[in-house]
Each structure stands twice: as structure tokens, then as C-alpha cells.
N, C-alpha and C positions, 0 to 999 in steps of 0.2 A: 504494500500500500504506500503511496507517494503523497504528498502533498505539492503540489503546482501552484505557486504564487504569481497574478498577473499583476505589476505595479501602474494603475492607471485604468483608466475606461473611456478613455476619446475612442474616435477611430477605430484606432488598429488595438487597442484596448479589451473594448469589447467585442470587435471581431473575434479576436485573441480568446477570451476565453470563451464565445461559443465554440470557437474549431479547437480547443484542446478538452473540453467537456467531449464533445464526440470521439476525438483520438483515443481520452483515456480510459485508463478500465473502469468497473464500475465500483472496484475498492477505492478508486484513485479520490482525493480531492483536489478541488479547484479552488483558488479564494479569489477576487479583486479585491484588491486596496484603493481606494479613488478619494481624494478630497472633496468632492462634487455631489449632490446625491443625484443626478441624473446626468446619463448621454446626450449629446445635441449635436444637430448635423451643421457642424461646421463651414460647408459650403453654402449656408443659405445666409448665413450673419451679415453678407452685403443686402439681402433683402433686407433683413432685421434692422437695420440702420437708416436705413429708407422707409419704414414702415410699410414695407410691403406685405412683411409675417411678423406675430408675434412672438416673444419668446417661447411662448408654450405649445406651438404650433411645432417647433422644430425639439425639443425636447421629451426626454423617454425615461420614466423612471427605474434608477438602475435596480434597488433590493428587489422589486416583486419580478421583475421581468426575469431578473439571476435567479432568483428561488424557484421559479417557476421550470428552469432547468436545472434544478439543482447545482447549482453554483454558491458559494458564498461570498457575502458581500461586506465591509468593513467601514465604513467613511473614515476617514483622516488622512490629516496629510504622514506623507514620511518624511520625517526628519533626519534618518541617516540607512546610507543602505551598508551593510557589512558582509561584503560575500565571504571573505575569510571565517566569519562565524555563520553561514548560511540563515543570516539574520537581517530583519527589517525593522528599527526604532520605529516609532511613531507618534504624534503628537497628543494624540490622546493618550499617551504612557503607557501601550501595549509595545510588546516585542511581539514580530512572528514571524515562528521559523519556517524555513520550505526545504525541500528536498529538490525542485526546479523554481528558477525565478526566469518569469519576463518581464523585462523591463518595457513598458509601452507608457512612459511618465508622458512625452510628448516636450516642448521647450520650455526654459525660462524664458520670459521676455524682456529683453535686455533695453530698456526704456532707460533705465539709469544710466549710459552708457553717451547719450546725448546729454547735455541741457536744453530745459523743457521739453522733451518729447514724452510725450505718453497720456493718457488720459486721468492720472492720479497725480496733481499736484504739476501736470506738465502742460502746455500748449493745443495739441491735437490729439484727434480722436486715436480708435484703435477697431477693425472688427478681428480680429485674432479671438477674441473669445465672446460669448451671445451677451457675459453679463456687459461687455464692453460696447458692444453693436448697439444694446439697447440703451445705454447711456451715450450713445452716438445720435440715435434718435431723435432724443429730447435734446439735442444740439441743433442736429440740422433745422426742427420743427421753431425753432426761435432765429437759425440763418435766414430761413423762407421768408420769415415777416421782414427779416430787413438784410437782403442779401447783398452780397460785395465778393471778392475774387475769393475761389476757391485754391488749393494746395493738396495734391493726393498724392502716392507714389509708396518706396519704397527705401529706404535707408542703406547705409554702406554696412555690409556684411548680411544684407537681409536674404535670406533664401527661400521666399516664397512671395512670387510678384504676381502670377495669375490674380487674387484677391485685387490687389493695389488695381489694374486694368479693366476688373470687372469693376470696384467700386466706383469708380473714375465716371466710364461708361453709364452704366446703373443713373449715378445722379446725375448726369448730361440729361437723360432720359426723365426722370423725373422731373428736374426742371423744365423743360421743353413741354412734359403734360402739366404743372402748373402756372405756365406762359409768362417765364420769367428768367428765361435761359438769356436773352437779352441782356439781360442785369448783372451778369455773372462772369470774368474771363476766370479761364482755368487752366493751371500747370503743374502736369504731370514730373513730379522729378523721382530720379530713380538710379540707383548705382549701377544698372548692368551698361554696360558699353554702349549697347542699341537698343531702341524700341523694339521688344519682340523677341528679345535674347533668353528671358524666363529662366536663367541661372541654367540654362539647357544649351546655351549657342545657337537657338531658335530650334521651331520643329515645324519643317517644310517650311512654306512662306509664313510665316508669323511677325518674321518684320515685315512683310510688304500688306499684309492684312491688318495689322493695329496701325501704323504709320497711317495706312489708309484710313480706317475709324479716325482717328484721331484731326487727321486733318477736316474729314468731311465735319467732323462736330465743334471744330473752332477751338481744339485743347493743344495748347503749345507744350512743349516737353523740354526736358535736360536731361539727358545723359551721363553717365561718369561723373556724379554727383555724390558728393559729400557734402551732407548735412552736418553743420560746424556746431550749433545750436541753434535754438527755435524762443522767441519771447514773446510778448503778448502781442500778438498779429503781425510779427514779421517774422520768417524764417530766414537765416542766414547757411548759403550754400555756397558749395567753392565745385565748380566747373572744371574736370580734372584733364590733362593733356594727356596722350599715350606715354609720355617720359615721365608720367608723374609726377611734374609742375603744375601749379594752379593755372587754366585757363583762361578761368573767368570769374569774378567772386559776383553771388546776386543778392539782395536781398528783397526778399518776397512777400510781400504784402499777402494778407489772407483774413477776411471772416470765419472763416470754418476751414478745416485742415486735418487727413486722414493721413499719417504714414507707418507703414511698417515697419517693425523693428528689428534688429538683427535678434537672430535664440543662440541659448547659450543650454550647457543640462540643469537640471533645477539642481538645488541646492544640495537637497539629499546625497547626489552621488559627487559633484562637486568635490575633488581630492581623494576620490578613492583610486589608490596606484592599482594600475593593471588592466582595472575595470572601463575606465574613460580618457579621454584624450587630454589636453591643457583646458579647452573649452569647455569641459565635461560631459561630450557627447560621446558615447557607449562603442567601447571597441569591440569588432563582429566578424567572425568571418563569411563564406560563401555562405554558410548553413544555419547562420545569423547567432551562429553560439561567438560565446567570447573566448581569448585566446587563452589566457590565464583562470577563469573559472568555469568548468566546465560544463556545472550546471546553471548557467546564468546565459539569458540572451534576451535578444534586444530587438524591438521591430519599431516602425517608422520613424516619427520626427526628432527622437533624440537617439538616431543610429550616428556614428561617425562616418561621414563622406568628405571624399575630397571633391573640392572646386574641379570645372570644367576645364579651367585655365586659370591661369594668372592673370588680373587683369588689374591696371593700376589702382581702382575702386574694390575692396572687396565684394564676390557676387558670391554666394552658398547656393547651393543646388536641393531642389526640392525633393520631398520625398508627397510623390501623390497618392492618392486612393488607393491605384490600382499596385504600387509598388508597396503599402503597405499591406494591403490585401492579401499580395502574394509572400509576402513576410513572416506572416501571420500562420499561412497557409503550411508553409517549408517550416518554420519553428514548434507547430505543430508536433508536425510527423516526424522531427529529428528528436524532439522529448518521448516520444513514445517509441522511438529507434534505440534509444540509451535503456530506456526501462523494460528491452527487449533483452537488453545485452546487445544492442549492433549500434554500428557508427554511423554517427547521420552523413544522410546523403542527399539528400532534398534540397535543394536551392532555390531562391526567389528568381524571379523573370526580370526585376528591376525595371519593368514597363511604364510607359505614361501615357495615361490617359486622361484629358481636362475637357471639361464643358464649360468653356466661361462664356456666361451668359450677361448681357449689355445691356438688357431690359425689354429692346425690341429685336432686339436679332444675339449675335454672337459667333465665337471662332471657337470651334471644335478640335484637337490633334490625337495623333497617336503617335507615340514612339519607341518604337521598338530594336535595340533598348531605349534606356531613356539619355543614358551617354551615349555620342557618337563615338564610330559611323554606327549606323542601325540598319536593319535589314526594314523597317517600315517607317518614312518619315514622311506622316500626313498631315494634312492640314484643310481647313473646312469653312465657311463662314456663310450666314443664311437666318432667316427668318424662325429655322426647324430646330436652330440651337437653341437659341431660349427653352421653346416648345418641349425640348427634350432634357432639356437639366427641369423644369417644372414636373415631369411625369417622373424622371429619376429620383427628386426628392422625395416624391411623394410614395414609389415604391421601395425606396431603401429605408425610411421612419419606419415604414409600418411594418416593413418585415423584421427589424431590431425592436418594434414594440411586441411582436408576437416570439422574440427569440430566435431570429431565424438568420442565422451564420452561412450567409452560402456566395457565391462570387459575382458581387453586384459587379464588378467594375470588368469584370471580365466579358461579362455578358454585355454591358456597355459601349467596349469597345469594336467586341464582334457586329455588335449595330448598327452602329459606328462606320464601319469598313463596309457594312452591308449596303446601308445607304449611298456610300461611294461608289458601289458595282452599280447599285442601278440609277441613278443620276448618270452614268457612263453608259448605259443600256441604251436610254431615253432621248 
């Protein structure tokens, strides 16, 4: 009999432990540790900032949904993780031990790392998490009554800019339905090299399809941007050269202002040797076990990856859906390969697949892998993308509210590709 520890319940959390409940035997237990009491789909939080959805629209509660698969469930935060003692502190003053841990905490967000950035005590919003979106909300809905230039984007070291492109998009689109898009210039600034790079070096045309958006909607941009600090309505940026000299310095006027911030690992693992990098993001190998504890492994946003490239700006490389998904998937089947007696073998696909959705249309990819070169690098834009991140959201809740662990993103993507054969047929 084993005990299986999942630290965390975003995402790939609670994917994580429906697919290790089904991996394991029926002695085995599972527990999640989550400081949160509910899952929430993450990619709708540019709506939720918009008032498009409520928070409870996108939210699932985690005790009865786990019990109801027999899973256990824990709320607190962890306070320190000790794989040497196969132990996890935690804030409500339990220890608890496992026999396998996966680590699915997801990022710090490293807000402190500018001045004024961040929604607590900083300048601008954040949708990185729903309680954030929603206090984004009650922002924008007091910009509206008295609107002036907007500021959206992504910060240096940040590694996840789909969001930042969609929210951008998103409130272009809202304004433009409350007829007041007039009143409003807006600049996109963002540390990846090009519009369209997505900490990926683009996937198919994606610079030539946002560059495109973005011009037909009146959104000027900056590039190779370093955010220096942010104060009450102006943003201070420094416009970086390929030799890493300042280009340009700007300083940014703004009413309302959404940026992403770079992730760092939470605190918890923060200094533990072996386990994580300087950053403290989770060292893994192909089989997403760690290299020094053998029963410890790590699936999505606090896995440790390397950059695409070097690039004078720091740019971090996303970990999406569909690569967590398959993380999840492989981490699985390699904990129930060890409690066999066999060595795992199972690997993730490392794939991407995004639906970013603009409010009335959107640009769809696949990439397969998600580093190049890949053997599929597509790209998509159309009125059906929206259409189709609305029906995705709506069939990936319900099936985490019914417990149901099975390969959204996968199935997504083959969709995905299907619609591209026949648009090609047609």
C-alpha cells in the first residue's frame, strides 16, 4: 500500500490526481494538498476580468468532487517541502508523509521583483489567478466610466504571453461593444523579441496573425521590453537593442494596466538542493521524475525548462494544457511502473496547443513539439476560434465537476487539425 501525494490542484493538479487514482491500486492512496478550496479554469480569467463570466461560473469544488472519487483532500498551504525526509510541512501545523510526491504547486508570482507591479499594493492588474481577474473587474468597470490609455503585455522573464494577447484583444472588443474604443489608445508591451514569439519563436504565422490583429485594432506595441518600474499611471520601460543597450526608454501613460509577471517556484521548495533549480523551479527528467529523489516528480508550470534562446530580454517558455496534460499522463504511469518494480518509461509529448480567443474571433496553433523544429507547426485565425475555446470551456468544467480525468487537450487539438483538412477540402 503506497500513499501518493499531489502538491497542488490547478490544472495539471487535479488532472494529476484523477489519472493517478485510476493508475493506482485500490490499496493505494491519493491525497491533494491545495491552499484553495476549489479548481478554476484558468483560461477563462481574461473573461472574468471583463465581466464576461463570473467567478463561480468557472470554479469547481475540490473536497466533494475528490471524495467522490475517492481521493483525499487537505486545504493549506505548504510551507516546506523535505524530500530527504519524504515529508511535507504545512501551514496549518500538519506534516504529511508520502511514499510518491507530485509536485503540481504551479508558480510564485514574482510581482515583487518590479516596483509597482502587481495588483496588491502595486500599479496594475493581474489575470494569473480568478481571485485576481475579479478584482480586475471592479477596475476596468470604474476605467469605463472614465476611460484614458490602456497598458497590457507581458514583463521580462514572463513565460506565458498567450493571456497578455488575449486580454489585450478581449478589451479592444469590449470597448468597441460599449462605443468607446475611441477614447482609449493602447500599448501592448512585452519582452519577447517579436509580436507573436509566445516564448515558443512563434508557431506557424503567429507573428504575421497578431501583428495583423493588432494593427487592424489600433494597438501599438514594444518589443524587447523591460519594465524598469511602474507608478501611479505611468509605466517606465526601457526598449532593449539586440546588443543589449537601451534602445529607447518610454514612459507610459495609463488609466488601467494589465501585465504579466515573470514565476519563480513558491516558496515551499525555494532552497531545497537537488530538488529545484536557483529559480526554484522543479528538476525532471524525460519521465518527469526528479534526478536526485526518486520518488518525487513534477508536472506543469513549476517544471524547470530552458529558454528557447537567448535573447537580450529574458523570454520563459510556456508550459500549456496540453503539455501539462501529457505530464500528468507519463507521471502517472511511471509511479505505478516503480510500485511494479519497473522503471518508468513513459514520456510526455511536450505538445502545444492554444485557443486564444479575442472576443470576436481568434488564432488557434499546434505544435508539435512545442520546441522547434517540430514535425507540426500550425496556425489558424477565424471567427470558429472564439466559438471553440466557449464550447471547450464549457466541456472541460463540467467534466472536472463530474470527476472526469480524461484528455481534453488532446482531443482538442485532433479538432483542431480536423478543421484544417477540411477548410482544405472546401
Amino acid at each position: 500500500m503506497a500513499h501518493i501525494v499531489v502538491l497542488g490542484a490547478g490544472l495539471g493538479g487535479t488532472l494529476m490526481a484523477l489519472e493517478m487514482r485510476k493508475e493506482a491500486r485500490k490499496t493505494d492512496t491519493v491525497t491533494v494538498i491545495s491552499d484553495y478550496p476549489t479548481f478554476h479554469f484558468t483560461p477563462s480569467n481574461p473573461w472574468v476580468a471583463t465581466g464576461w463570466r463570473t467567478p463561480d461560473a468557472i470554479k469547481v469544488e475540490l473536497a466533494p468532487m475528490l471524495s467522490k472519487k475517492k481521493i483525499g483532500f487537505i486545504q493549506s498551504a505548504a510551507t516546506k517541502v523535505r524530500p530527504a525526509d519524504n515529508a511535507i510541512d504545512l501551514a496549518n501545523g500538519e506534516t504529511v508523509t508520502y511514499d510518491y510526491l507530485v509536485i503540481a504547486t504551479g508558480p510564485d508570482l514574482a510581482f515583487d521583483e518590479i516596483e509597482g507591479l502587481g495588483p496588491h499594493g502595486g500599479f496594475t492588474q493581474s489575470i494569473c489567478h480568478v481571485d485576481h481577474a475579479a478584482n480586475a473587474k471592479e477596475k476596468w468597470e470604474e476605467f469605463c466610466a472614465n476611460p484614458g490609455p490602456i497598458v497590457v503585455g507581458a514583463v521580462q522573464g514572463a513565460s506565458c504571453y498567450g493571456p497578455a494577447y488575449e486580454y489585450a484583444l478581449i478589451l479592444d472588443t469590449d470597448l468597441r461593444k460599449r462605443k468607446i474604443r475611441d477614447k482609449v489608445p493602447m500599448t501592448f508591451v512585452t519582452a519577447e523579441p517579436y509580436v507573436g514569439h509566445l516564448g515558443l519563436d512563434g508557431v506557424g504565422d503567429t507573428k504575421g496573425l497578431l501583428e495583423s490583429e493588432m494593427r487592424n485594432r489600433h494597438i501599438r506595441w514594444i518589443t524587447s521590453a523591460r519594465v524598469k518600474s511602474v507608478s501611479d499611471g505611468v509605466m517606465h520601460v526601457e526598449e532593449v537593442a539586440e546588443d543589449g543597450s537601451v534602445k529607447q526608454a518610454h514612459d507610459l501613460d495609463f488609466k488601467f494596466a494589465m501585465m504579466l509577471p515573470a514565476f519563480r517556484g513558491v516558496s515551499a521548495l525555494q532552497g531545497v538542493e537537488g530538488l529545484v533549480n536557483p529559480r526554484g523551479f522543479v528538476l525532471a527528467d524525460k519521465t518527469q521524475r526528479n534526478p536526485n529523489y526518486g520518488n518525487v516528480f513534477s508536472i506543469g508550470v513549476c517544471v524547470a525548462i530552458p529558454p528557447v534562446a537567448n535573447y537580450p530580454v529574458p523570454v520563459g517558455v510556456p508550459k500549456t494544457g496540453f503539455m501539462i496534460e501529457s505530464m500528468a499522463h507519463a507521471a502517472a504511469k511511471n509511479i505505478r511502473s516503480l510500485m511494479d518494480g519497473e522503471e518508468p518509461r513513459h514520456e510526455a509529448t511536450w505538445n502545444a496547443v492554444c485557443i486564444a480567443d479575442f472576443g470576436d474571433g481568434g488564432v488557434a496553433f499546434v505544435a508539435m513539439p512545442q520546441i522547434p523544429p517540430r514535425n507540426v507547426n500550425w496556425s489558424a485565425e477565424g471567427g470558429w476560434v472564439h466559438l471553440a475555446k466557449v464550447a471547450f470551456e464549457k466541456y472541460f468544467i463540467g467534466k472536472i465537476r463530474r470527476g472526469v480525468g480524461e484528455p481534453f487537450y488532446e482531443r482538442a487539438v485532433f479538432d483542431m487539425l480536423g478543421i484544417t483538412k477540411l477548410k482544405e477540402k472546401a
